[in-house]
DRENPA-3360 file (N, C-alpha, C; in nm, 2 decimals, always signed):
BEGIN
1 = XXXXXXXX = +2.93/+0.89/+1.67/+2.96/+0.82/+1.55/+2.83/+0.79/+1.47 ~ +2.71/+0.77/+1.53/+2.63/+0.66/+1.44/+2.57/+0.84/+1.41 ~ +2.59/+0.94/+1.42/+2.54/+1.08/+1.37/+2.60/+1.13/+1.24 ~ +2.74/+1.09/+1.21/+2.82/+1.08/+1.09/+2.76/+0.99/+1.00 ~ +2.68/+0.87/+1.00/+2.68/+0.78/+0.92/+2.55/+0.85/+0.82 ~ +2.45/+0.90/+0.91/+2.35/+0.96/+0.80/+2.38/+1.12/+0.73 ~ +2.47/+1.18/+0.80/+2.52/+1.31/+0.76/+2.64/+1.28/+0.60 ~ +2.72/+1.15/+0.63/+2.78/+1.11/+0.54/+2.73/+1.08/+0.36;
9 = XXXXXXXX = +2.59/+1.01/+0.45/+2.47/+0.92/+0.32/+2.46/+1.07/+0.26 ~ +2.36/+1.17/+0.37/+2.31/+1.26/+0.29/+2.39/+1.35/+0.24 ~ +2.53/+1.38/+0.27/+2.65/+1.46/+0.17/+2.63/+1.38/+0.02 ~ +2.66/+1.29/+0.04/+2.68/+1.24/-0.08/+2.56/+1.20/-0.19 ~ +2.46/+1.15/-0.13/+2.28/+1.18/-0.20/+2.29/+1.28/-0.23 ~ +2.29/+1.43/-0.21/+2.26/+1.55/-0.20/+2.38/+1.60/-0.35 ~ +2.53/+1.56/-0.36/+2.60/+1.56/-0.42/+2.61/+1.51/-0.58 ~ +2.56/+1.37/-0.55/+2.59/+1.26/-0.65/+2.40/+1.22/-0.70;
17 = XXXXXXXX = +2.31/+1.26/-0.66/+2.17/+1.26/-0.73/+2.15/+1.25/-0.83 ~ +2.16/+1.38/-0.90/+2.16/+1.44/-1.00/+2.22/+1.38/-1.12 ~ +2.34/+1.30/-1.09/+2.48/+1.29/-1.19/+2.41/+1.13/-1.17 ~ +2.35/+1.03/-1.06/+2.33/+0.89/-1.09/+2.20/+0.89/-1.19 ~ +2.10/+1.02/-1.16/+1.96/+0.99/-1.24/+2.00/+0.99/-1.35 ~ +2.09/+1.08/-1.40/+2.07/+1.07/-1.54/+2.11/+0.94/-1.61 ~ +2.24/+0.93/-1.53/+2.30/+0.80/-1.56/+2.21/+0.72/-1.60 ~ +2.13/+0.68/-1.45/+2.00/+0.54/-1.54/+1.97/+0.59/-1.63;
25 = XXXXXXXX = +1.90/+0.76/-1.63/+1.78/+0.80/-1.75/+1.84/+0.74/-1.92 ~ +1.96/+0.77/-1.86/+2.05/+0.75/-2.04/+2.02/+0.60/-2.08 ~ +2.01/+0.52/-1.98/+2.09/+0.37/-1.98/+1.93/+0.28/-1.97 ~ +1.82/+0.33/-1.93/+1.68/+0.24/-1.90/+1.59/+0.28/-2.00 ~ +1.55/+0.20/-2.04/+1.42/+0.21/-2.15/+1.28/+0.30/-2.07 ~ +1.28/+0.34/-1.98/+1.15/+0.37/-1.92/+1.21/+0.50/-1.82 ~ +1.13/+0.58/-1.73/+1.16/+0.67/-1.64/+1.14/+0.60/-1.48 ~ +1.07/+0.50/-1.49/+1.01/+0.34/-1.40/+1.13/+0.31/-1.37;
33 = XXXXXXXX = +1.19/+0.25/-1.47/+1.29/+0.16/-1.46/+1.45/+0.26/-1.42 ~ +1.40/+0.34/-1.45/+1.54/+0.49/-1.43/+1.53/+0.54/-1.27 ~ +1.44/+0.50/-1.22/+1.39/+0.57/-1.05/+1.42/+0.42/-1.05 ~ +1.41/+0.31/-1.02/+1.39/+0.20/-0.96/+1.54/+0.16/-0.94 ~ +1.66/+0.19/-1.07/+1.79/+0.22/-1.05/+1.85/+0.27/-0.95 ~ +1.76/+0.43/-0.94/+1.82/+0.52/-0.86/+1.82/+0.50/-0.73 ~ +1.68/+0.41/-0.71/+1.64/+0.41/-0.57/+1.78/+0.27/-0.53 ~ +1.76/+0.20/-0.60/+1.85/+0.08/-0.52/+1.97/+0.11/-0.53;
41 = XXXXXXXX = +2.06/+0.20/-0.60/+2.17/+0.25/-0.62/+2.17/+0.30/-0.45 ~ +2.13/+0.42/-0.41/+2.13/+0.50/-0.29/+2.06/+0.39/-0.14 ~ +2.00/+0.24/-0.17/+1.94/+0.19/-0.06/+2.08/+0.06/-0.06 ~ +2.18/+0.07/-0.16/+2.34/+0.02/-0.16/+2.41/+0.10/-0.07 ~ +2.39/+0.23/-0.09/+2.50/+0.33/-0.06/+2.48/+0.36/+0.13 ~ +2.33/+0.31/+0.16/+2.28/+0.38/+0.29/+2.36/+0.24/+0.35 ~ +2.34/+0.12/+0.26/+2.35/-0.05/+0.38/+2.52/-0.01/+0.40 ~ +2.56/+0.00/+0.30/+2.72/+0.04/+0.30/+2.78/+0.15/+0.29;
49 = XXXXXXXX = +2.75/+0.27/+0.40/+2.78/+0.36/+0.45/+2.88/+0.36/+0.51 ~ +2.93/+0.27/+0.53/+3.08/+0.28/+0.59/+3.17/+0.31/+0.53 ~ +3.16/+0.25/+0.37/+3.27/+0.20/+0.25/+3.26/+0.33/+0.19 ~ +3.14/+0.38/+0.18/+3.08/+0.53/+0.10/+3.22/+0.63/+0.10 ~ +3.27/+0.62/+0.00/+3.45/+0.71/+0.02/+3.37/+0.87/+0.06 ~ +3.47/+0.93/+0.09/+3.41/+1.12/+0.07/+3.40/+1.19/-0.05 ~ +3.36/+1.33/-0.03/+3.39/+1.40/-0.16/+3.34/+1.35/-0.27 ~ +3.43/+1.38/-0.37/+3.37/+1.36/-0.52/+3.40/+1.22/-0.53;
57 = XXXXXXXX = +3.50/+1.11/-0.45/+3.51/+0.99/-0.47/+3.36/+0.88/-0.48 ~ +3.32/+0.98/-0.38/+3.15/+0.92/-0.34/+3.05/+0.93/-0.43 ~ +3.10/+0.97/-0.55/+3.03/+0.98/-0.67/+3.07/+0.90/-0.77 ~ +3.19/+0.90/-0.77/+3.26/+0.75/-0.86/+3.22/+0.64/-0.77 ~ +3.20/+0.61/-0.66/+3.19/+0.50/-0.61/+3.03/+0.46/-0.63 ~ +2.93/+0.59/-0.64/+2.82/+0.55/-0.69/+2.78/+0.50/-0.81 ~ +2.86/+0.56/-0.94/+2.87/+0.54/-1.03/+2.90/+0.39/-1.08 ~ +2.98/+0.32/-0.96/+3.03/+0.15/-0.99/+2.87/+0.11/-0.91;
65 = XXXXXXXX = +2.83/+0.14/-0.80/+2.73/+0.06/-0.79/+2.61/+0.05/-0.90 ~ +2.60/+0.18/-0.92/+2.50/+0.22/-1.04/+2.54/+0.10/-1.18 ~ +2.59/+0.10/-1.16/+2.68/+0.05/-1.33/+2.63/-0.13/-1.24 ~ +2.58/-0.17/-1.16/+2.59/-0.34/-1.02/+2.42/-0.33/-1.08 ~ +2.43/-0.22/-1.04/+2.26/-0.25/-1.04/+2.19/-0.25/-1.16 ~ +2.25/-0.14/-1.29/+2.18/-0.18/-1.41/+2.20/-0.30/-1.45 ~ +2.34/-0.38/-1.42/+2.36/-0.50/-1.46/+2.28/-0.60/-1.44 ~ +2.24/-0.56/-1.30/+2.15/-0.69/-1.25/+1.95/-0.63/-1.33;
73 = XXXXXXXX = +1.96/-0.50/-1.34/+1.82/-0.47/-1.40/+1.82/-0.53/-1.51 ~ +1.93/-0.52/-1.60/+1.90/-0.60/-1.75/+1.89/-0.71/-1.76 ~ +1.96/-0.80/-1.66/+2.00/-0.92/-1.65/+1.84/-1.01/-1.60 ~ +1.71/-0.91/-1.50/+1.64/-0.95/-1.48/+1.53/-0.92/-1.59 ~ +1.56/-0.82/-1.62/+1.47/-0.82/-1.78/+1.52/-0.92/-1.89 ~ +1.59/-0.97/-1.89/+1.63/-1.06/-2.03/+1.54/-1.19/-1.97 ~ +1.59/-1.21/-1.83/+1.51/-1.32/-1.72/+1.35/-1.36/-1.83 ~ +1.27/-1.18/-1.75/+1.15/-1.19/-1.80/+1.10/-1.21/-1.92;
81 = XXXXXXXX = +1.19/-1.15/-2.00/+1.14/-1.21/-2.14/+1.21/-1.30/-2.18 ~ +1.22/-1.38/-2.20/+1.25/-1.50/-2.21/+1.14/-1.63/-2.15 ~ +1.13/-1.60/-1.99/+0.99/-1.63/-1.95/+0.85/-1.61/-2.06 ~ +0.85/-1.49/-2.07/+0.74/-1.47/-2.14/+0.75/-1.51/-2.29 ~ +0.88/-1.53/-2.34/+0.85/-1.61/-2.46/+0.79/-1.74/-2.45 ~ +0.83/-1.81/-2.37/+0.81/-1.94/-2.31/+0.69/-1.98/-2.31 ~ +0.60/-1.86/-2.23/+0.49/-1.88/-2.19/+0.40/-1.85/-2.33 ~ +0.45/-1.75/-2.42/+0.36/-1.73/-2.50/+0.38/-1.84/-2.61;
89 = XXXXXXXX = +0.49/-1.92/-2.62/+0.47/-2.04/-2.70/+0.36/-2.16/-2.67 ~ +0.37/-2.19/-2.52/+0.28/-2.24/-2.47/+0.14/-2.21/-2.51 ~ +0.09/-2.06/-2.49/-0.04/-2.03/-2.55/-0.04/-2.05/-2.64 ~ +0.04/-2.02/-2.75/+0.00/-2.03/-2.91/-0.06/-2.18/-2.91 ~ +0.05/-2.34/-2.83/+0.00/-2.40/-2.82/-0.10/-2.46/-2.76 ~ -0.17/-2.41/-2.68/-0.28/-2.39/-2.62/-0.37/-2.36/-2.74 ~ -0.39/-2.23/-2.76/-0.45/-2.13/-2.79/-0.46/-2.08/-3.01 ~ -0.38/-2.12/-3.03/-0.31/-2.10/-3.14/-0.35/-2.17/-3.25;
97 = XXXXXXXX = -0.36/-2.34/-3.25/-0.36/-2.41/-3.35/-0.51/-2.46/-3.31 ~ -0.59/-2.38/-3.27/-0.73/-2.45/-3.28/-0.82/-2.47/-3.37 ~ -0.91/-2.55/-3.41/-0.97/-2.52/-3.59/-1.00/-2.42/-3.65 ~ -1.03/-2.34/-3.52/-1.13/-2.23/-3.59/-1.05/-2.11/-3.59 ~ -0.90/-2.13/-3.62/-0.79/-2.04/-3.58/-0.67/-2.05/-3.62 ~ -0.58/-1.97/-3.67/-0.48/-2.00/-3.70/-0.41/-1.85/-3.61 ~ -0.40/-1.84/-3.51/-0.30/-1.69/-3.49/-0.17/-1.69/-3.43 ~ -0.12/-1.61/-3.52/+0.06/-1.59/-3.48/+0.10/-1.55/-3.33;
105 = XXXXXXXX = +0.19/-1.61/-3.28/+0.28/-1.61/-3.17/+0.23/-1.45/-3.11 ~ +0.30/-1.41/-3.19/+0.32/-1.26/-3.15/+0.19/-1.15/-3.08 ~ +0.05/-1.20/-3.17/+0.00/-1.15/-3.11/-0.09/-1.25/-2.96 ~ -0.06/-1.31/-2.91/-0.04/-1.39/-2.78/+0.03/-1.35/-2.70 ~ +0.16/-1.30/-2.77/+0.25/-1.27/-2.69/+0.21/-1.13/-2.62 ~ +0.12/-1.01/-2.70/+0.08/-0.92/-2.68/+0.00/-0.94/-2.58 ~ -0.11/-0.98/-2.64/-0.22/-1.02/-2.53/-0.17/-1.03/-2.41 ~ -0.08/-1.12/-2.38/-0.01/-1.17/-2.22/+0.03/-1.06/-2.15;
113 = XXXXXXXX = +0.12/-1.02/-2.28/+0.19/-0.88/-2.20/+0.13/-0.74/-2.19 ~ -0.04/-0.72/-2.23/-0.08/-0.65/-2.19/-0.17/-0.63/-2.11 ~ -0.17/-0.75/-2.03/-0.19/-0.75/-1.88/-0.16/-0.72/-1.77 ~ -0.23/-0.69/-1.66/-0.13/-0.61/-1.53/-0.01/-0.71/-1.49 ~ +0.08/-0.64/-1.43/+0.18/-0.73/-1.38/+0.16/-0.85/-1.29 ~ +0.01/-0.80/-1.19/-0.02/-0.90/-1.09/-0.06/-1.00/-1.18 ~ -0.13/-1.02/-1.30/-0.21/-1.05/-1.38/-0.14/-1.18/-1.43 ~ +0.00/-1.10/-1.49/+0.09/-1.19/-1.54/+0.15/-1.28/-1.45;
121 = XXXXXXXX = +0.19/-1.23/-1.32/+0.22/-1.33/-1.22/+0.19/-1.45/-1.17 ~ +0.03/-1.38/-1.15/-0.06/-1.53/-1.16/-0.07/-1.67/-1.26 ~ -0.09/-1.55/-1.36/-0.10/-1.70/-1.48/+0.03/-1.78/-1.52 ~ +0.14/-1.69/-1.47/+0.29/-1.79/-1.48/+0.30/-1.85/-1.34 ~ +0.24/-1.80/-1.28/+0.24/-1.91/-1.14/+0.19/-2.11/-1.19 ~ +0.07/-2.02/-1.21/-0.01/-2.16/-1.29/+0.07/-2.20/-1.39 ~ +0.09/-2.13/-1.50/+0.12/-2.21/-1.63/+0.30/-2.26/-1.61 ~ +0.37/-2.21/-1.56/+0.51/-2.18/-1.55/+0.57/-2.28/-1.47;
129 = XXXXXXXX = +0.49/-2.23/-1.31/+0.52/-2.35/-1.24/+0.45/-2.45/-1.19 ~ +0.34/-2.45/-1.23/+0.25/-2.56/-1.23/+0.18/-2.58/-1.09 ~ +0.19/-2.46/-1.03/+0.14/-2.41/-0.85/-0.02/-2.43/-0.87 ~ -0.06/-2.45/-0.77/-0.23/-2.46/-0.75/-0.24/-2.37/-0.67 ~ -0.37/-2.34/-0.65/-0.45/-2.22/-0.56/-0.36/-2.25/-0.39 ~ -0.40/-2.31/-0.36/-0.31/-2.31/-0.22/-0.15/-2.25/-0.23 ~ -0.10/-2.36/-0.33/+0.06/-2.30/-0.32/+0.09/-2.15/-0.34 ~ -0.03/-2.11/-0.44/+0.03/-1.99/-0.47/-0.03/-1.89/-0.36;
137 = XXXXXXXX = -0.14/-1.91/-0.25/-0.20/-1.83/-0.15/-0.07/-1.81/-0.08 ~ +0.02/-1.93/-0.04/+0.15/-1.93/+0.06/+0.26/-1.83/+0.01 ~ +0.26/-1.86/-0.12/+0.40/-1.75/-0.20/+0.39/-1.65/-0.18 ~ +0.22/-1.64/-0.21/+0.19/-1.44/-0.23/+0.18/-1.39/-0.12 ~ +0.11/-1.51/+0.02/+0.08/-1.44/+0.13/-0.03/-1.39/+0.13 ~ -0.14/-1.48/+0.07/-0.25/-1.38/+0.01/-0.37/-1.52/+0.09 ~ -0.48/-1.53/+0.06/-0.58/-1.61/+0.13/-0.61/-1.72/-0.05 ~ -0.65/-1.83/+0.03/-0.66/-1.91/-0.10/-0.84/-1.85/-0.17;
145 = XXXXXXXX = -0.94/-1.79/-0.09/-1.03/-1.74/-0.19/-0.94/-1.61/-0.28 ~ -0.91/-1.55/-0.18/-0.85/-1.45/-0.27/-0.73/-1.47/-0.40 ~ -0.68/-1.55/-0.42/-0.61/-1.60/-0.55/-0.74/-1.71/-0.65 ~ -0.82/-1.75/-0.61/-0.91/-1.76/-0.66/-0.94/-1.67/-0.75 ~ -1.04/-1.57/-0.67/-1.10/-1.46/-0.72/-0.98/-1.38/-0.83 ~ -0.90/-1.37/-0.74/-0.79/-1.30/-0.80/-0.74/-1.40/-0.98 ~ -0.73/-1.50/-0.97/-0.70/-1.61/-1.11/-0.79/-1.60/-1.16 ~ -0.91/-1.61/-1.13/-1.07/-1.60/-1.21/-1.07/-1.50/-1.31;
153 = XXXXXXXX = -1.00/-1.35/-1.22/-1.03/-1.21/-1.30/-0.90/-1.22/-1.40 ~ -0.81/-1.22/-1.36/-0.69/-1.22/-1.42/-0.73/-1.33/-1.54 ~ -0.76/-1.44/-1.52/-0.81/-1.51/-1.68/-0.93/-1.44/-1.79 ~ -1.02/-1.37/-1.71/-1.12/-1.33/-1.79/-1.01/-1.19/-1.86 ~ -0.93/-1.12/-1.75/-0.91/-1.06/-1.85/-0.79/-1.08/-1.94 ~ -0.70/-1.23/-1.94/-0.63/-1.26/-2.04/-0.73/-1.31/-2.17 ~ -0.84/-1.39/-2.15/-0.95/-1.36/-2.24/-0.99/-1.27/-2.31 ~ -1.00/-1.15/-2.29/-1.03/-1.05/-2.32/-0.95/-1.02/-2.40;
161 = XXXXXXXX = -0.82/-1.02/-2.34/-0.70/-0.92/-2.43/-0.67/-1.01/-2.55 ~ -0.71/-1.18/-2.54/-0.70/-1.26/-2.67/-0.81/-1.24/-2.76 ~ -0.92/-1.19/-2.74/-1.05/-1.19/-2.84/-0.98/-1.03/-2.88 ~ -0.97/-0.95/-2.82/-0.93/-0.84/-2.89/-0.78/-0.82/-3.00 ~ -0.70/-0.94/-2.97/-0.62/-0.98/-3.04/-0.61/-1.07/-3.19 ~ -0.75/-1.11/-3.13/-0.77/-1.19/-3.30/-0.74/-1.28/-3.23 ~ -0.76/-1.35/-3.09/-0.78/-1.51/-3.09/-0.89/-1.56/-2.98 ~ -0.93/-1.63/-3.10/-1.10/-1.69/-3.05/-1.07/-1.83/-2.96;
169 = XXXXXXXX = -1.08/-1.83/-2.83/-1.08/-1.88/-2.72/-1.21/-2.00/-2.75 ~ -1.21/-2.13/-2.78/-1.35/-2.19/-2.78/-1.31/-2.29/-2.64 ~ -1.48/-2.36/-2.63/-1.50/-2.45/-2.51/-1.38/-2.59/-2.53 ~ -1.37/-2.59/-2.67/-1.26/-2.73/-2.73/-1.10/-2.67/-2.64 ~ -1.08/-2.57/-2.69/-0.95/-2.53/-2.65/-0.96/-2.49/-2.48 ~ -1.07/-2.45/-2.44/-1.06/-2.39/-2.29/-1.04/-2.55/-2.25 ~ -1.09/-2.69/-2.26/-1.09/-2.82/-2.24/-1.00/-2.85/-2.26 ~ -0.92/-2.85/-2.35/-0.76/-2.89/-2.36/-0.68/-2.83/-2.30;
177 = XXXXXXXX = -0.66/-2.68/-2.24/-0.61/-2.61/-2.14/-0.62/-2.68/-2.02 ~ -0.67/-2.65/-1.98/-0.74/-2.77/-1.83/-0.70/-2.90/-1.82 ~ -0.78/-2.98/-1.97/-0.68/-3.09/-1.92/-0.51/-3.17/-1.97 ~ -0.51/-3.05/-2.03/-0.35/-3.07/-2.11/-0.26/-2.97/-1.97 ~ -0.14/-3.02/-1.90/-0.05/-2.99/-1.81/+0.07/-2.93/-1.97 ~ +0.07/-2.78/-1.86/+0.18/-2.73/-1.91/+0.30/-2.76/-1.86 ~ +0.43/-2.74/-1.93/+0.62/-2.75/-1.93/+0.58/-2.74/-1.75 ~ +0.66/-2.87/-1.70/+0.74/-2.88/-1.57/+0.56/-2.91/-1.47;
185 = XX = +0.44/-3.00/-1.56/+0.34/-3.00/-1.47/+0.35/-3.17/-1.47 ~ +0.28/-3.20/-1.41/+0.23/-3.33/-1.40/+0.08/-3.38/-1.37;
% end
């Protein structure tokens, strides 16, 4: 019996591949986001190999989980941006209405989001949830020098990505960052 269960998976992977990729390909903004579909689609199909009907049914039945999982893909993308609006209102007010500055939302919002993903993690660790170097060593699983080091770089290079944005970062505003607590800090 337990020899049926992966002969079963791979009938129907082997079958229904082809017909789920595109699916996402049609339905995801990215080819990232279209494999990441596919893959969780088929790591549904392997947990619930029991349910997995035969034949061509096993393809309609993929097609409903496919249809579970983009739901939940979009649903976690709307999540993130929304977050990231959040966070980039924050910066503008941080960062935004300083004397020697007036810059629009949007390009903040760039800056942020053209940082690596660990990048962005970090700093909504800090800014979002108001986590310190320890707490966030325990979340990530990581060593408290190392989120250190790791926050240090990740700032210099959200720095970066704001001077190249058209927003001038001074010691007035790096001081009100610091000691001004962001949404949900104390």
């Amino acid at each position: 019996m337990d020899d049926e269960r992966p002969a079963k998976f791979e009938a129907a992977y082997n079958r229904a591949y082809g017909q789920i990729t595109a699916y996402a390909a049609r339905r995801c903004d990215s080819p990232q986001d279209a494999a990441d579909v596919v893959a969780e689609t088929f790591t549904v199909a392997w947990r619930r190999v029991d349910e997995l009907p035969e034949g061509a049914e096993a393809t309609l039945w993929l097609y409903g989980v496919a249809r579970k999982v983009l739901a939940n893909h979009f649903r976690g993308d709307n999540r993130r941006r929304e977050r990231t609006a959040e966070l980039d209102a924050e910066l503008a007010d941080l960062y935004g209405h300083s004397p020697d500055t007036e810059v629009e939302l949007d390009a903040i919002g760039r800056a942020f989001r053209s940082l690596p993903d660990d990048d962005r993690e970090l700093l909504s660790l800090v800014a979002w949830e108001g986590l310190e170097r320890e707490e966030i060593a325990k979340a990530l699983g990581l060593s408290r020098n190392a989120v250190r080091i790791r926050l240090h770089r990740a700032r210099k290079r959200l720095s970066r990505a704001l001077a190249e944005a058209g927003v001038h970062v001074t010691a007035e505003s790096r001081l009100l960052s610091a000691d001004r607590p962001l949404r949900g800090t104390s």
